[in-house]
C-alpha positions in Angstrom: 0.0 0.0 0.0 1.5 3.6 -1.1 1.3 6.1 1.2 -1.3 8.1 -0.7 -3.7 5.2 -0.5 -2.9 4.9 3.5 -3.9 8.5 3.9 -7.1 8.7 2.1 -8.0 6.1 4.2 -7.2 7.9 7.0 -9.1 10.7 6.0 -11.9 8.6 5.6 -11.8 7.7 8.4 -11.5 11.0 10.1 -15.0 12.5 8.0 -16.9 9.5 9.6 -17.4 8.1 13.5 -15.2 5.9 14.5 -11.9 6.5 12.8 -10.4 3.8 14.4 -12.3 1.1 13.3 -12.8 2.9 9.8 -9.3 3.3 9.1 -8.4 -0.8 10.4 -11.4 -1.7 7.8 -9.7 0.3 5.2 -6.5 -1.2 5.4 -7.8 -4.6 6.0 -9.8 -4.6 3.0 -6.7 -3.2 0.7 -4.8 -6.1 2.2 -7.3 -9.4 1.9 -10.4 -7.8 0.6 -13.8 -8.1 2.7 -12.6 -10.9 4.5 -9.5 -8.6 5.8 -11.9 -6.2 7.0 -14.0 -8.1 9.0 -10.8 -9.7 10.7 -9.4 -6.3 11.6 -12.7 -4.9 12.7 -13.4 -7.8 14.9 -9.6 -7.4 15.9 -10.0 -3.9 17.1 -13.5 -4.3 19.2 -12.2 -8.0 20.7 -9.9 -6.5 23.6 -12.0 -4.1 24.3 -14.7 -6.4 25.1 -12.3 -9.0 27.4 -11.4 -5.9 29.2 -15.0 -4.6 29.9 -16.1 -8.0 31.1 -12.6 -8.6 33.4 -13.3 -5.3 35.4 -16.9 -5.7 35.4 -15.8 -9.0 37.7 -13.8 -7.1 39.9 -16.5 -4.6 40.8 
């Protein structure tokens, strides 16, 4: 991926909510097409979610 390509994806990602997850969905597209974007979206949200439910025990 050029760098041109990398920075329209993130400013895509920086026009819509969630530039995080945008701009992982964008490069994981480029890389292995729709597939690659579902990975790195579900890649992005996963800790996220361990986390939440670990402290949630604690309390």
């Amino acid at each position: 991926m050029d760098s041109k390509t990398f920075m329209d994806g993130i400013a895509l990602g920086q026009v819509t909510p969630g530039p995080i997850v945008i701009t992982a969905a964008f490069v994981g597209y480029l890389l292995q097409g729709f597939g690659g974007s579902l990975v790195a979206m579900i890649s992005i949200f996963t800790p996220s979610f361990f986390n939440i439910d670990h402290y949630r025990s604690l309390l």
